[in-house]
N, C-alpha and C positions, 0 to 999 in steps of 0.2 A: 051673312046675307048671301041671298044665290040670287040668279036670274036662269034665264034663256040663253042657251048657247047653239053656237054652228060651228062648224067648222067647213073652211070653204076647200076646194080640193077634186082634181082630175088627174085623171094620166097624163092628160097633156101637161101638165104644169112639171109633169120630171123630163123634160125633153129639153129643160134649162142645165146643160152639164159642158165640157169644155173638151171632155172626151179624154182618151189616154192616160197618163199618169197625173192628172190634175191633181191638185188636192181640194177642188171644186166637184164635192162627186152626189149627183141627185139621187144616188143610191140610198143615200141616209133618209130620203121622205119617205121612201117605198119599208126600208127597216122600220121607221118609225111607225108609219101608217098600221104595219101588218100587227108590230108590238099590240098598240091600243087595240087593234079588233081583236088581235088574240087575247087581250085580258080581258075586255068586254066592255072597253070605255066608250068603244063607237055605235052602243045598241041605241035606240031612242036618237041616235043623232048623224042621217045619212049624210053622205056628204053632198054638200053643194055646188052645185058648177059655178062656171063664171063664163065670162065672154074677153078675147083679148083687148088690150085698150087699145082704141083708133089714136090715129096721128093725133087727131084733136086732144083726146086725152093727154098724151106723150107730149107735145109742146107746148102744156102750160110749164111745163120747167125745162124740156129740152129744145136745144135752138132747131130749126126744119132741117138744116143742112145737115144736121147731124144726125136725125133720123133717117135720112135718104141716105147716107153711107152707110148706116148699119144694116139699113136696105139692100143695099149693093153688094155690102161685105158679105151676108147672106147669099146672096146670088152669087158669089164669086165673080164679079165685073166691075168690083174697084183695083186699083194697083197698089200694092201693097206700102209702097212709099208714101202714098195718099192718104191710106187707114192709120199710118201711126201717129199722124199730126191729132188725131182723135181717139188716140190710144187702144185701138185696135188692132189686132194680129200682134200682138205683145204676146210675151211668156206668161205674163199673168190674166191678160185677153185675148187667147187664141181665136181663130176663127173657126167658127162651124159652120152646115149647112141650116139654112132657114132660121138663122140668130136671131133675124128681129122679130119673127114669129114665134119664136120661144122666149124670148124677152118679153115683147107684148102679155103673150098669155102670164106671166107670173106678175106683172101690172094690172093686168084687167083682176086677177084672184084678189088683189088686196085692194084694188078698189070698192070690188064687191062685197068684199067683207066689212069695209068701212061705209060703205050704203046702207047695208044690212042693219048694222049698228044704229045708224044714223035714222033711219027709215024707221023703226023699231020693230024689224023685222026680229030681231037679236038683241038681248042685254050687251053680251060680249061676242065674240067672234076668231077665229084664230085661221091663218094662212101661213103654212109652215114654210113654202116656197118664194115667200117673199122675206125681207131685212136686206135688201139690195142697197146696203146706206152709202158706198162709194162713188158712186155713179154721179157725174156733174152734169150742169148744163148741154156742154160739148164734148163730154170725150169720156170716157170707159175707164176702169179705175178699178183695181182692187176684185175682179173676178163678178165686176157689175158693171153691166151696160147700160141700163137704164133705171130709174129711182123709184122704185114702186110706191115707197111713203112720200116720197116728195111729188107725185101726180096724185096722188088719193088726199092728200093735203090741200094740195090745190084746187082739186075739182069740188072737194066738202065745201072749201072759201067762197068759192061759185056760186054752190048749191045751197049753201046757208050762210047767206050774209050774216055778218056778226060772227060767225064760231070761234069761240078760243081752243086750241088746240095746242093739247102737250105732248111733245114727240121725246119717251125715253127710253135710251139706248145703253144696254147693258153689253154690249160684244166687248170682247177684248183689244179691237178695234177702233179707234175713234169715229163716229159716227161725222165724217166730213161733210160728205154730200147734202144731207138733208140740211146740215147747218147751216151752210153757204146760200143753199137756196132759200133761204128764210131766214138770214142775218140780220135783214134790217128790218123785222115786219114783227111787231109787239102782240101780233094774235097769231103767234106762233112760238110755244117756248118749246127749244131742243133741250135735251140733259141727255149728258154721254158722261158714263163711267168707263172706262179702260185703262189699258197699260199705257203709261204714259209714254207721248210721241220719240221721247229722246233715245228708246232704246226698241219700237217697233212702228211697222208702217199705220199709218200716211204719214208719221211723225209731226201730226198737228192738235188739236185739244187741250192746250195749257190754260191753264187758269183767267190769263189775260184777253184770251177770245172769248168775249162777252156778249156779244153783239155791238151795231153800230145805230147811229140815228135814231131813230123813235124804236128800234128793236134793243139798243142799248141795254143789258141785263137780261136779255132773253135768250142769251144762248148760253148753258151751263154746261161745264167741264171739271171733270175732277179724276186729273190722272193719276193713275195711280202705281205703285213701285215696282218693279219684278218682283216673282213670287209670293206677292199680295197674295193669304188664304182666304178664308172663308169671313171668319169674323172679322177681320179687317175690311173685307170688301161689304159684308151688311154691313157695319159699321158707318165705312163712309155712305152708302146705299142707306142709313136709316138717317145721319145728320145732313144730310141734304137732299134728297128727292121728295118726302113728304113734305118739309120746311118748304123749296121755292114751289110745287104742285098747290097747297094749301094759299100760295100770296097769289097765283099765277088764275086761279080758280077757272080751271078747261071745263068744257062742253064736251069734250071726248077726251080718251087717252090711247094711243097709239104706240105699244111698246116693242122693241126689237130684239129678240132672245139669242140673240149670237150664245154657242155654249164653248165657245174657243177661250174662256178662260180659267178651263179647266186643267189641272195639270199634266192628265195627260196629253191635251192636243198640243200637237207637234207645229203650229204657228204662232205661239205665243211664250210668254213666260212667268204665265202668273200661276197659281196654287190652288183652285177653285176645286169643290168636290161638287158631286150632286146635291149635297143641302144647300148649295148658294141658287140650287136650280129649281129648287122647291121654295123657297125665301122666295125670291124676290119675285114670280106670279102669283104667290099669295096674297102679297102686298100690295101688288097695282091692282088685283082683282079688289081690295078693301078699301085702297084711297080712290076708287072709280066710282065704290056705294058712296063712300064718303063726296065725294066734290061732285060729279058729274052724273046721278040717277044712274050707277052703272055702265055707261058705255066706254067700253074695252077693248079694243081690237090687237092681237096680240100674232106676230110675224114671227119667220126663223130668223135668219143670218149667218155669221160663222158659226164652224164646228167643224172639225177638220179628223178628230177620233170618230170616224162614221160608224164603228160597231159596237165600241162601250162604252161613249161616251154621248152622243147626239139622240138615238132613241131613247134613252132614258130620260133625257134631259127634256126633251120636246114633248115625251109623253106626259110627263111631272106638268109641264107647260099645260097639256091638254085636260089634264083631270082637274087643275084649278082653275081654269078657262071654263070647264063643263060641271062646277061642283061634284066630282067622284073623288072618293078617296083612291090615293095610289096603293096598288096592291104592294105586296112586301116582295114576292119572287119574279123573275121572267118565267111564263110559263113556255112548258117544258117543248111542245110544239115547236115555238118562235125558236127556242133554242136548237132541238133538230133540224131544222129548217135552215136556218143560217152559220151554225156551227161548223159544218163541213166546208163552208166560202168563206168565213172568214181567215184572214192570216194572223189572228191573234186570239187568245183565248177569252169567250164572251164570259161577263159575271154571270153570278146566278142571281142575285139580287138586284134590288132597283135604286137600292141607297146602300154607295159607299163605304163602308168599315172605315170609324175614326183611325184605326191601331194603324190602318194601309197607307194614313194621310196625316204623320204627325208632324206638328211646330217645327218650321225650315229654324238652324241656327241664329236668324236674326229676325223672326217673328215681330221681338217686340218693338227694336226698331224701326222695321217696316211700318206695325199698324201705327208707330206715333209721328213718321214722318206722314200716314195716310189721311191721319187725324189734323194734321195741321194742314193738310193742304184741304182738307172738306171746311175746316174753320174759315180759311182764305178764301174759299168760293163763296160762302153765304155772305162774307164781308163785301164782296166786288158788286155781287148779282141783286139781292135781296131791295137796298134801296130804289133801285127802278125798276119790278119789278107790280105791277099795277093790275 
């Protein structure tokens, strides 16, 4: 099945970066962007602006105080003692100039694409600039300051009473933030696959976080082992995310394409090539015909290999988002172009070689301890799940 795609996207929206040697580097949307024009996946499909989200939008999930110090903190007129009770000026939340103006702008992009969706503007939609899933209530988290899916969540609830909505998060990450803020609320299912909390950050998404209160079963987890590869992770990725989306039956699908659980990137430690990165947006692009008339809205997130690992990954994202097939090489331009800047040597292809990515020593291991904890999830989640 196809539909109608967009893809939302400004200059402004790469002004979201932490500067220096971050491993937060907006540089990967500009790689990515250039990639897709250069192969010719952006013809027929300009891109769309968006508008930054006002305070009003920002505080259906975050508290005021909190946005008035990221205010500040922008402005350089809070004290630094102040900002870390809200996890600001941290090593992993530095401060920059005009932070909450570039924060806003990559909220307003994923709002907008879930409008778009929503409005039927768009079957599907994709904002590479947003998957900001750390970001809480009150305080900055994880290289996120504010929640881009958790205000575009909330403002959809607004705007169309009734919606069910299912938030799935594939980073290697645990999708925290969006959880919490939608713990208790049964028109809201999260699913997070990641590296499980015991051996990387926020070290939370165990099986037992289910949700609570009438949200009881609506928050799904399935973490998973270091070095988890490919088939192991679709595996757990096919017995459980079609299974509770199918009981859950959304009005939309809102997915987070973190590509940080690939094995090269250097913040994680799972084994993921690029076919996990072509899997798994084929898939929500199929169960979105299947449950919900197509409506898709598909975000970035982690990724932390910004030259051979995240534009591949995010283009792969963008050709199933836009019905194109992925071309087989990077073409030759893109690769002159970026070659000379990068510090590491760019592939020529856009799909992995199996031979480069074989079976870690305890493969089978791993997928059977991945296997039993995807069993565990559907046993905890599935009964209240309405």
């Amino acid at each position: 099945m196809t539909g109608r795609a967009a893809i939302v996207h400004d200059p402004t929206l790469e002004s979201y970066g932490f500067g220096g040697d971050h491993p937060f580097n907006p540089l990967r949307l500009r790689l990515t962007l250039e990639l897709c024009e250069d192969l010719g996946l952006l013809e027929g499909h300009p891109l769309t602006p968006s508008e930054p989200a006002t305070d009003e939008d920002l505080t259906t999930v975050h508290n005021l105080t909190y946005v008035r110090m990221v205010q500040r903190a922008g402005r350089g007129s809070a004290f630094l003692s102040d900002l870390l009770d809200y996890g600001l000026g941290t090593g992993d939340n530095p401060l920059f100039p005009d932070m909450h103006a570039a924060c806003a702008r990559v909220v307003g992009g994923v709002l907008e694409a879930c409008r778009l969706v929503m409005g039927g503007g768009a079957d599907h939609a994709m904002c590479i600039s947003g998957g900001l899933h750390h970001a809480m209530r009150s305080r900055a988290s994880g290289f996120c300051v504010y929640n881009d899916a958790g205000v575009a969540i909330a403002r959809l609830k607004e705007e169309h009473p009734g919606i069910r909505i299912a938030y799935v998060d594939t980073d290697a990450h645990h999708g925290d933030g969006v959880q919490w803020m939608f713990y208790e609320d049964p028109a809201v299912l999260t699913v997070s696959l990641h590296e499980a909390g015991r051996y990387l950050f926020p070290g939370t998404g165990e099986v037992d976080e289910k949700g609570r209160g009438e949200g009881r079963g609506y928050a799904v987890n399935v973490p998973l082992r270091p070095y988890t590869d490919d088939d192991s992770f679709i595996s757990a990725f096919e017995a459980v995310v079609p299974e509770v989306l199918r009981a859950f039956g959304p009005d939309l699908i809102l997915s987070q394409n973190g590509c940080d659980a690939h094995k090269l990137d250097p913040l994680s430690h799972l084994s993921a090539t690029t076919r996990l990165y072509e899997h798994t947006p084929a898939r929500m692009h199929d169960l979105a015909h299947e449950l919900c008339n197509g409506r898709w809205v598909a975000t970035g997130g982690g990724g932390y290999d910004i030259w051979r690992v995240v534009p591949r990954a995010w283009t792969a994202l963008w050709a199933a988002v836009s019905h194109q097939e992925l071309p087989e090489k990077l073409p030759e331009g893109w690769l002159a172009r970026w070659g000379e800047k990068s510090p590491v040597t760019l592939p020529r292809l856009m799909r992995d070689d199996p031979d480069d990515y074989p079976p870690g020593p305890r493969a089978r291991e791993i997928s059977e301890a991945n296997k039993r904890t995807a069993e565990k999830v559907l046993e905890k989640v599935l009964p209240y799940i309405r």
